[in-house]
Every structure is written in C-alpha cells, then in structure tokens.
N, C-alpha and C positions, 0 to 999 in steps of 0.2 A: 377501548378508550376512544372517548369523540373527541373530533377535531378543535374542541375547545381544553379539554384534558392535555390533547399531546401538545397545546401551543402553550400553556400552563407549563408543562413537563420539560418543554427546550428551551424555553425562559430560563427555568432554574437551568438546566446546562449551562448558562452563561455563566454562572458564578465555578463552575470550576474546570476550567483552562480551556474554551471552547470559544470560540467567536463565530464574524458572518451566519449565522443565522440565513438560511431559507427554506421553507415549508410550504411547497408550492402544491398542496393539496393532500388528501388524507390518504394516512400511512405511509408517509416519505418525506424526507426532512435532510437537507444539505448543513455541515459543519464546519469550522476549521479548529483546529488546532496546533499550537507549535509544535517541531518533530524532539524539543526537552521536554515535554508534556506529555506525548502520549502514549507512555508507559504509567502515566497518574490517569490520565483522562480513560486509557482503554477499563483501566481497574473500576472506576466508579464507573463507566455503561456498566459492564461485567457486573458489579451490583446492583444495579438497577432492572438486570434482567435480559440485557444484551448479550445475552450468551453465544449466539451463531455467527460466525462472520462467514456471509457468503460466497465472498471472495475478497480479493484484494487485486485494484487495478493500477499498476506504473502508468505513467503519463508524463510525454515529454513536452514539455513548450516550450518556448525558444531562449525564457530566461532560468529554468527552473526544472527539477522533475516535482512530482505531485505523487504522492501513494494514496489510494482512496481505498480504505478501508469499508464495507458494507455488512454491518451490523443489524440483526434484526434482532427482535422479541415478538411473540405473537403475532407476523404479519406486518408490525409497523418496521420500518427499515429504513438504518441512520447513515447518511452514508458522512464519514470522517474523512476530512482532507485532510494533508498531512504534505506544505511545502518543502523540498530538497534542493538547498543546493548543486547545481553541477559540479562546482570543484569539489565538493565532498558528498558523493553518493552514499551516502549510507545512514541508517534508520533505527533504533530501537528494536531488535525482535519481541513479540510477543503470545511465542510460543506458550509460553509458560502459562502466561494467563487466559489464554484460549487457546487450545491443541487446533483445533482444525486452521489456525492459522501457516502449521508447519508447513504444505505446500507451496500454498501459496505465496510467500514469502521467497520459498528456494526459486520458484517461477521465476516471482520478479526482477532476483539476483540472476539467475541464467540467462535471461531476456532482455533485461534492460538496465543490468551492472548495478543496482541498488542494492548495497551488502546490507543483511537484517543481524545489526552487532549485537551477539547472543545467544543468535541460533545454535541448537543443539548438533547440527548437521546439514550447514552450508551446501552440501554437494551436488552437482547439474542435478538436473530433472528432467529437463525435456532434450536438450543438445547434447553433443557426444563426447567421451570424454575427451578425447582428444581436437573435441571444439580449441581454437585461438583463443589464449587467455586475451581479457581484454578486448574482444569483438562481442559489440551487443545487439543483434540483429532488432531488436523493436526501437533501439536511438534513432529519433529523424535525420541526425547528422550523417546516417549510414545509406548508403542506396545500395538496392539489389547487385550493381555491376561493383561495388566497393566491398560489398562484403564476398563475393566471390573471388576476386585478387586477392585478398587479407587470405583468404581460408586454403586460397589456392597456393597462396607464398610459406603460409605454416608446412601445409601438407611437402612441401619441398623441401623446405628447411631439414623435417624431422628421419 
C-alpha cells in the first residue's frame, strides 16, 4: 500500500468512529476513538485486515488514562487511542474479537488498574497474588517509597 493508498484508507476511518487523524510517515498512523466505540471500531480494523494487535499500552496523564491499542496488517501499523477516565478505569474488553489481546489487557489491569469489562479472565499476570488490591505500580500518582508502605502495611495486616 503507498503512502497515498493508506492516506486514502485513514480518510475513510473517519466515517466510522475514529478521529485526530495523524500519519506521520509511511506505515504508521495515529487514531482516536471513544472507549463506547471501540468495540464497533476494533470490529471494522478487524475487517479491514487489522488482525494483530501488537500490544496494548496504559498511559497515565494527569487528567486521564489513555489505552493505545497497536494494530497492524501487512507491516502498516495503526496505533488507536482510546481516552479513560480516572474515576472510572475501566474499558471494553476485546478479547473476543482479537485473542492475542488476552494478555495484554490482564497487564494493563495488573499494572495500571484499567479493568477490561468482559474479559474471560481478569486474573494478575505479572504481580502476585497476594499483591494489595487496589495498588497499581505504573499510576504516576504512586512513587516507589508509596508503593512499598502500601505493600509493606498489606503484608502486616494479612
């Protein structure tokens, strides 16, 4: 696909539930989407041929999280924002329509508290089970000497 195909190609993505639009050179293309949407939006990439998602990255900033979804087909690779609320973390899973999203997803929720509503199996991944519910070591609001108090007060408590 050349670089006049794929600008052609993310055009039409704006007709179905896609904004901000950036295409800062060939084979890579910035999106957004709302987090009601992109259980519709994941489905049409998904037909379009966006079948891999290479990972999925939480992101925290100081009004917002951000889930960045990274989708490719052949080499060109879409990367979908996806703004979140803080008071309410939590996302769309979309396992179902892409399997390789299962990790990814349970990551995000272990790491940076973003529950994926729908997942077939929510359960840690990387931290232990006896991790403190409710401490999410990738939140900026958390610092190293904060999360070792919290973890250190669980481990007493139990």
């Amino acid at each position: 696909m050349s670089m006049e195909e794929q600008s052609k190609f993310l055009k039409e993505l704006m007709n179905h539930g896609m904004s901000d639009l950036v295409h800062p050179f060939f084979n890579r293309a910035y999106v957004r989407t709302r987090r009601e949407e992109l259980r519709e939006v994941i489905q049409y990439m998904k037909d379009q041929g966006f079948v891999h998602v290479t990972t999925i990255s939480p992101v925290d900033y100081p009004d917002n999280y951000e889930m960045v979804y990274h989708l490719r087909n052949m080499g060109f690779c879409i990367n979908l924002k996806v703004a979140i609320p803080k008071d309410d973390p939590k996302v769309p899973s979309i396992t179902d329509l892409i399997e390789g999203a299962n990790l990814f997803e349970r990551e995000a929720y272990d790491l940076m508290g973003i529950f994926p509503e729908g997942h077939p199996n929510p359960a840690r991944l990387i931290l232990d089970y006896d991790w403190p519910e409710g401490l999410y070591p990738l939140r900026k609001s958390e610092t190293l000497e904060s999360i070792r108090e919290k973890a250190d007060a669980a481990m007493e408590e139990s």
